[in-house]
C-alpha positions in Angstrom: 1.2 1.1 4.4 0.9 0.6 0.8 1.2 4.0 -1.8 0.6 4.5 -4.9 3.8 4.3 -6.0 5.3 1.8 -3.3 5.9 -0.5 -0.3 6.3 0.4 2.9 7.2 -2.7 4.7 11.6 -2.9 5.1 14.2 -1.1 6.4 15.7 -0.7 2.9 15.6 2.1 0.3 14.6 0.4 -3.4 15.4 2.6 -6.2 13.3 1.9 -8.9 14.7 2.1 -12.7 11.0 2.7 -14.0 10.9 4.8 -17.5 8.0 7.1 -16.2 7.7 10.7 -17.1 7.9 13.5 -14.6 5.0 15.9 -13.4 1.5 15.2 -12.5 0.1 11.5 -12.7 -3.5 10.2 -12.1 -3.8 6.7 -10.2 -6.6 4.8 -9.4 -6.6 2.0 -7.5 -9.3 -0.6 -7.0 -8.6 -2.7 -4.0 -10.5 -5.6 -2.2 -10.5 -6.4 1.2 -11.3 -9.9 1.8 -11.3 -11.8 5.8 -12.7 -10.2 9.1 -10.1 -7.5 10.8 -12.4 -7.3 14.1 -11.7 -11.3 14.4 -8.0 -10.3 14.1 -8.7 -7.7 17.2 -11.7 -10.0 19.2 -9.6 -10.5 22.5 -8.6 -6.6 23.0 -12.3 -6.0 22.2 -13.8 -8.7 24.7 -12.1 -6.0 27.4 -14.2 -3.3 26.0 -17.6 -1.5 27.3 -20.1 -2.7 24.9 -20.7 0.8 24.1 -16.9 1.2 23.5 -16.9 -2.1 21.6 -19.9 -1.0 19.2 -17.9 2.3 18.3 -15.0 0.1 17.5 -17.8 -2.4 15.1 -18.8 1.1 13.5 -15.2 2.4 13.0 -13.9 -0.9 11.5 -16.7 -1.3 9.6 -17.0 1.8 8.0 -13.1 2.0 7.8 -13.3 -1.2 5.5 -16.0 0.1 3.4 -13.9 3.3 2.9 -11.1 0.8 1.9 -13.1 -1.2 -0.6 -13.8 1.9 -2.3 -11.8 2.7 -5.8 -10.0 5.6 -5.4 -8.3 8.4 -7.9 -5.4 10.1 -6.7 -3.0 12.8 -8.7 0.2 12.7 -7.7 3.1 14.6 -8.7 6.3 12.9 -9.8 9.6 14.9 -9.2 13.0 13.9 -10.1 13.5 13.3 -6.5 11.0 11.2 -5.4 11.7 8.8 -8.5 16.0 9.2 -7.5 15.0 8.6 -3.9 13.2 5.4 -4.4 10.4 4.0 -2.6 10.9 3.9 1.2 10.3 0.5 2.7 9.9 2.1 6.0 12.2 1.7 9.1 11.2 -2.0 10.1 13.7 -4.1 10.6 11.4 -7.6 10.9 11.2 -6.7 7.6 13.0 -8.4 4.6 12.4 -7.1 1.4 13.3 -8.7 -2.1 13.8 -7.1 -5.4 12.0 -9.3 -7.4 12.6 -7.4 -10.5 13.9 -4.0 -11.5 14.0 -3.0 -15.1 12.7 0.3 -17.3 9.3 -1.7 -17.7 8.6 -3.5 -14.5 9.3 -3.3 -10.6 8.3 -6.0 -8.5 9.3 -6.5 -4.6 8.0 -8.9 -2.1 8.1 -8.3 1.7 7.8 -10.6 4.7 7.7 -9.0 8.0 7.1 -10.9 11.6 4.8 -8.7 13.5 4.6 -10.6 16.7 4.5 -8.0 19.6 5.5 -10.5 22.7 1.7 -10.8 23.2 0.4 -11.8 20.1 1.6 -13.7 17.4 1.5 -12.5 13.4 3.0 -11.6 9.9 2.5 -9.6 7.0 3.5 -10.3 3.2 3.4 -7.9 0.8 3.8 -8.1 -3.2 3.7 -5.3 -5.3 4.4 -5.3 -9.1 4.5 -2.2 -11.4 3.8 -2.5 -15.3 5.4 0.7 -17.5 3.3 -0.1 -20.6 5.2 3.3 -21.7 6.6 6.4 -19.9 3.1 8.0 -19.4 1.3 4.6 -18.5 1.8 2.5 -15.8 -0.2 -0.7 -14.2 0.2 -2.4 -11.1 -1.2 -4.9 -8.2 -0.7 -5.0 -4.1 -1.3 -8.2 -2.7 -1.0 -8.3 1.1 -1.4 -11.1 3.7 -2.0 -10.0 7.3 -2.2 -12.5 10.2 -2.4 -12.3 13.9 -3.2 -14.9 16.5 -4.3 -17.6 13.5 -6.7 -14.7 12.7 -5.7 -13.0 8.7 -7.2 -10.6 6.5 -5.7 -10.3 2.6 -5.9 -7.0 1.0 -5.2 -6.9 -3.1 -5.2 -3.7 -5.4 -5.3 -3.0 -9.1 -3.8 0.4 -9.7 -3.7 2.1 -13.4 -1.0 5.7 -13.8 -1.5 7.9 -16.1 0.4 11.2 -17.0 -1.1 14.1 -17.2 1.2 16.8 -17.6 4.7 18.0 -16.8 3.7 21.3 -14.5 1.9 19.7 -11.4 0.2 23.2 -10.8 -0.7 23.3 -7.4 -0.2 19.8 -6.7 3.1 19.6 -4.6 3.0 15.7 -3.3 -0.4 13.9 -3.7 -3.7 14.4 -3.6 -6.9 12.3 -3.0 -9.4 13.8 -6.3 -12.5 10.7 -5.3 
């Protein structure tokens, strides 16, 4: 799953050296989803009532629209979530390169093997983070997902900026639109 603030695709822990400010941050994010995930899924579905098949159609379907909307989260930034570092999950078909890791910019890239025994698949993920100063940050997700020759890519421009040092009542994250 891809945050805000990081990747969750390894079994590592990345500690970023990012100059941000602490407290409350607004990100938005604009991502695109481009290839067709019910293509990716057509064989479990082909074992489907068509009346369970159409629910999954309308589920997928309004899932991806809900993904391909931009969105505006607040976030609150403590000390420990930027000491603790971004989790790269607990996957260890997972290898995870620090591409870069300075006060300005954070960059990793991610190859996982997804295969399950039954189907065959991968996932690549890039994500790069921009401190343009300590209370304004850019970044982009770019993410390749394949199963069974079937993929789907998913990229995202985010923008950070700081709002305050109190996060109120704001204690991890919070979706605003």
């Amino acid at each position: 799953a891809l945050s805000m603030w990081g990747v969750q695709a390894a079994e590592q822990t990345v500690k970023p050296h990012l100059n941000v400010k602490l407290g409350l941050w607004e990100m938005v994010s604009t991502p695109q989803l481009t290839g067709d995930p019910m293509a990716m899924y057509g064989a479990e579905m082909q074992n489907m009532t068509p009346e369970q098949r159409a629910r999954m159609q309308q589920a997928m379907q309004a899932a991806m629209a809900g993904m391909q909307q931009p969105q505006v989260r607040r976030e609150c930034m403590t000390a420990e979530k930027l000491q603790s570092g971004f989790s790269t999950g607990d996957n260890s078909s997972c290898k995870t390169t620090v591409v870069n890791n300075s006060s300005t910019e954070f960059e990793t890239r991610a190859q996982c093997d997804t295969s399950d025994g039954s189907h065959s698949g991968s996932h690549s993920i890039i994500m790069h983070f921009t401190a343009l100063s300590s209370d304004h940050v850019v970044g982009t997700a770019h993410s390749d997902m394949s199963r069974d020759g079937k993929s789907i890519t998913f990229d995202s421009k985010m923008e950070g900026k700081w709002l305050s040092g109190d996060c109120g009542n704001i204690k991890d994250s919070e979706v605003i639109k």
